[in-house]
C-alpha positions as CSV (number, residue, x, y, z in Angstrom):
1,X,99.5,78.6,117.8
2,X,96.5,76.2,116.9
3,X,98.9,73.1,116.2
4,X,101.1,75.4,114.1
5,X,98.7,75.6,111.4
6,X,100.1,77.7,108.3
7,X,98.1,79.5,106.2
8,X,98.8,80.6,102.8
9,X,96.8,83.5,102.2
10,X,97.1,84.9,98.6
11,X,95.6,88.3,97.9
12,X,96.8,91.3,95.5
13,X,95.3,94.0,97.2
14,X,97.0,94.8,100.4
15,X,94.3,96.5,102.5
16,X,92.2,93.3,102.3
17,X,95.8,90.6,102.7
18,X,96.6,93.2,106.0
19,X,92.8,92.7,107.2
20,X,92.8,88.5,106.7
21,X,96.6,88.5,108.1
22,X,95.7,90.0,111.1
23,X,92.8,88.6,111.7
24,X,94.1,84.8,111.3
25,X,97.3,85.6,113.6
26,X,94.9,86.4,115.9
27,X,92.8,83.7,115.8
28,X,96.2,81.8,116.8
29,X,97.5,80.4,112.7
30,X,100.6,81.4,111.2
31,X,100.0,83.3,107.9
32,X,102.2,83.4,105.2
33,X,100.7,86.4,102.4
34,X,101.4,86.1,98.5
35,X,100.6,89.0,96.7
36,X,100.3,87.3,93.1
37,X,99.7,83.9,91.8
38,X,103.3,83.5,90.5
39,X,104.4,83.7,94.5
40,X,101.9,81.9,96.1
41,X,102.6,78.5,93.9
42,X,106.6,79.0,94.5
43,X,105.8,79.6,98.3
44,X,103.5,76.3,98.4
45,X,106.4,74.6,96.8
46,X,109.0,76.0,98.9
47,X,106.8,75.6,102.4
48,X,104.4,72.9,104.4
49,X,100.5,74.6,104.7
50,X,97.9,73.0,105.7
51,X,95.2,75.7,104.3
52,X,95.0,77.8,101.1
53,X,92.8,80.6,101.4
54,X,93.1,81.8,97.4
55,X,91.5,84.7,96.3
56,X,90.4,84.5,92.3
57,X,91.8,87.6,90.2
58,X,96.0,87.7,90.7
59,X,99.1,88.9,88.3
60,X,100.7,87.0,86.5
61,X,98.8,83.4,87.3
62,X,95.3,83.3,88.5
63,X,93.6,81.6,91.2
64,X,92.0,79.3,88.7
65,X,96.0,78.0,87.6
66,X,97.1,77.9,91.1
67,X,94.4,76.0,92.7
68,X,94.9,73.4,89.7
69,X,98.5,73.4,90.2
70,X,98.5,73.1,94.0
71,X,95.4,70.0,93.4
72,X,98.1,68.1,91.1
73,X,100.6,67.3,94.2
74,X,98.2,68.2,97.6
75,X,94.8,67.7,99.2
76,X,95.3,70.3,101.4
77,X,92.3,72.4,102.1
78,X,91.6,74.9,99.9
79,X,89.2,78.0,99.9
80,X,88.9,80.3,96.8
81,X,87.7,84.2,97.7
82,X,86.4,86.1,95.1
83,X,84.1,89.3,94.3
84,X,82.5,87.5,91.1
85,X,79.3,85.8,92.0
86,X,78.3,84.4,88.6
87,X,78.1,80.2,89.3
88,X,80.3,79.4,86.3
89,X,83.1,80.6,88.4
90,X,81.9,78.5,91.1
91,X,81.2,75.6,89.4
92,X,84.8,75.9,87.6
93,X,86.6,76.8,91.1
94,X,85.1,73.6,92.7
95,X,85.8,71.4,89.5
96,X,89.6,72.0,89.8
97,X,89.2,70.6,93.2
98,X,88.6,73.6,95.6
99,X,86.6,72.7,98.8
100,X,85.4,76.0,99.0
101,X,84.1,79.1,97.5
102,X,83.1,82.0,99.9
103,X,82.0,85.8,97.7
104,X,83.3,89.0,98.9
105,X,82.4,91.1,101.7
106,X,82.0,88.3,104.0
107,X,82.4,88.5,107.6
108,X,85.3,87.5,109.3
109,X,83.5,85.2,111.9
110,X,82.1,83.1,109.2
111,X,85.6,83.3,107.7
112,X,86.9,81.7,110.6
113,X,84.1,78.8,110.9
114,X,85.2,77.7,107.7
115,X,88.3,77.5,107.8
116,X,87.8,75.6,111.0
117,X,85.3,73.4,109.7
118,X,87.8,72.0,106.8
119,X,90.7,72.0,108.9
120,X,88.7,69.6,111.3
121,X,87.7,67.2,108.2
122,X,91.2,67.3,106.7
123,X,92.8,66.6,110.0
124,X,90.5,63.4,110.6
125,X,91.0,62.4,106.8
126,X,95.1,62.8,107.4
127,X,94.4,60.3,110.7
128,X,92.8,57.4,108.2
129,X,95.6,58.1,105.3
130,X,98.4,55.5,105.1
131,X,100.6,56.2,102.9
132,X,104.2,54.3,103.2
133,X,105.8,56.9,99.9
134,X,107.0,53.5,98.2
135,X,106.0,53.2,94.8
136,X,106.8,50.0,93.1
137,X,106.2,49.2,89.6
138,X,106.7,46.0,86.8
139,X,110.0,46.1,85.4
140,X,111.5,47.1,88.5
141,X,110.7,50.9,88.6
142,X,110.8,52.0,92.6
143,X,109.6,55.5,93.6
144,X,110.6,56.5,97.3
145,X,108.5,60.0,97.5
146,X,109.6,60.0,100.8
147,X,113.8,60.0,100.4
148,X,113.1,61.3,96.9
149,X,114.9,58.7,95.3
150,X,114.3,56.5,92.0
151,X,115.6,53.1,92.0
152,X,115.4,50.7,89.0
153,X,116.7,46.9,89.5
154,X,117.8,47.8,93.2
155,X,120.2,50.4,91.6
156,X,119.9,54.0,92.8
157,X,119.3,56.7,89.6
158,X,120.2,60.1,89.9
159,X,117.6,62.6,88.5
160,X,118.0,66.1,88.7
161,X,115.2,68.4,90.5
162,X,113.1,68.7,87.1
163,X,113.4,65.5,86.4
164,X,112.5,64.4,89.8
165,X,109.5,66.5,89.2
166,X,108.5,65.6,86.1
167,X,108.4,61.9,87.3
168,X,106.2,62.2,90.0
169,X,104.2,64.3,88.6
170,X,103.3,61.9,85.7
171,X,103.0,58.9,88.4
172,X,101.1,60.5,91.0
173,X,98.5,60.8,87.9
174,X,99.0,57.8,86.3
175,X,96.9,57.6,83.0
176,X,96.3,61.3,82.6
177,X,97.6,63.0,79.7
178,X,99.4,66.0,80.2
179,X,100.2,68.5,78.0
180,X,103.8,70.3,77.6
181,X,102.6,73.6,78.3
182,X,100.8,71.9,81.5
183,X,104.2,70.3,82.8
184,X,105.9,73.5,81.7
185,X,103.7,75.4,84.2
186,X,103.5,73.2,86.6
187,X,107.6,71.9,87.0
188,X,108.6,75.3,85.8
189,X,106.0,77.4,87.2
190,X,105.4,79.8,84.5
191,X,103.7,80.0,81.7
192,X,104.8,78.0,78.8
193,X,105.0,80.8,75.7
194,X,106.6,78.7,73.3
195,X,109.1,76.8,75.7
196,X,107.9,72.9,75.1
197,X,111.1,71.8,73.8
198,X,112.4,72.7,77.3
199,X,110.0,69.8,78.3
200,X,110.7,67.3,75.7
201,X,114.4,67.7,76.4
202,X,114.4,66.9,80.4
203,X,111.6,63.9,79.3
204,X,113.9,62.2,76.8
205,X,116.4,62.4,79.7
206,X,114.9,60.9,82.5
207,X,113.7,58.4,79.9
208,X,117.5,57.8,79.1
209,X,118.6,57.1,82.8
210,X,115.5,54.8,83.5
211,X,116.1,52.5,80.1
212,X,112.7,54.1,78.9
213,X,112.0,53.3,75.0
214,X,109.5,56.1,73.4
215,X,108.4,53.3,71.1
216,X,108.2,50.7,73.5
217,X,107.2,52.5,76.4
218,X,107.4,51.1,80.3
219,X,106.5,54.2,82.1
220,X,106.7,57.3,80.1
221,X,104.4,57.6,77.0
222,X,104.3,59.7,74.3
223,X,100.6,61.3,73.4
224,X,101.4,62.4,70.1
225,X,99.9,66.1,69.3
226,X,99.9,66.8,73.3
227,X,102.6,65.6,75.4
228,X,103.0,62.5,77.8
229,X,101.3,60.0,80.8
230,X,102.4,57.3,82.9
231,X,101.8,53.9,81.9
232,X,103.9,52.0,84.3
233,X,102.2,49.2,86.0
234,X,101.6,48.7,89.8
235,X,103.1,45.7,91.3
236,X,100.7,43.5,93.0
């Protein structure tokens, strides 16, 4: 294996996912194939990749929603594949943060230089990131993305898995509104069809356990009409 490289290859039509399956075990990479978009964001939650090779039109969530979901909590490479060649979708593909956009038929060989090519710029990008997973805040708010634990005032706080999600999520973007049905897709990883109370319910939770007043906020604000960002402030 090339440094146990795992690809996530997501393709609907199985004659094409056998073709690109095969081809990449050869070339030496692990391939793990999701047939719909729905699958390929639970496997990238569930699993460690270090490529994405998406292709565009999938059931139930489409390449568009999954490359934005996976570009909220990675900057793993990711290639989009897709039989449209009209330059919005390009333009839109690399404005969710794809790093590439490559139009069917191609050829397998140049398939292979580019995956190559990005895997040899993220691995040189990993080698200058430092990144110690502690997040410290004003008013003695402590991430540990690492552990996956929450600490406030050096006392440990116990968040469930959604709330643990929700949180990072918000911090990792800090300043960026999201909306309910955003978080709703993203934490729950379906579409949101009417379900934001589910949201607002797990926020004024985790805003219970960390002390967090919605009219005084230290961390979790309201945007009225849309949904919520992180305010809290870095410590220096």
């Amino acid at each position: 294996m090339r440094d146990s490289v795992n690809i996530l290859l997501v393709e609907d039509d199985p004659e094409i996912a056998r073709i690109l399956r095969d081809h990449l075990r050869h070339e030496g990479y692990e391939v793990t194939w999701a047939s719909t978009g729905m699958e390929s964001w639970e496997d990238f939650k569930e699993g460690t990749f270090q490529l994405v090779l998406l292709d565009l039109m999938l059931p139930e969530m489409d390449g568009f929603t999954v490359c934005k979901n996976i570009r909220l909590i990675s900057d793993v490479p990711l290639l989009m594949m897709s039989a449209r060649i009209e330059e919005e979708s390009k333009i839109r593909g690399l404005g969710l943060g794809a790093d590439d956009y490559i139009t069917k038929p191609f050829s397998l060989a140049e398939l292979s230089a580019r995956i190559e090519s990005h895997l040899n710029r993220y691995r040189r990008y990993q080698g200058k990131k430092l990144d110690s997973g502690m997040q410290s805040y004003n008013d003695g708010l402590r991430i540990d993305t690492l552990n996956q634990q929450v600490h406030l005032h050096a006392t440990n706080v116990i968040l469930t898995n959604k709330e643990w999600s929700l949180l990072t999520l918000l911090a990792s973007h800090p300043g960026r509104a999201f909306t309910k049905a955003e978080l709703y897709e993203h934490v729950w990883g379906q579409p949101e069809s009417g379900n934001s109370s589910t949201v607002t319910v797990h926020v004024k939770s985790l805003r219970a356990k960390l002390g967090d007043e919605p009219h005084h906020p230290r961390w979790v604000q309201t945007v009225w009409g849309s949904g919520y960002r992180f305010v809290g402030e870095p410590m220096e």
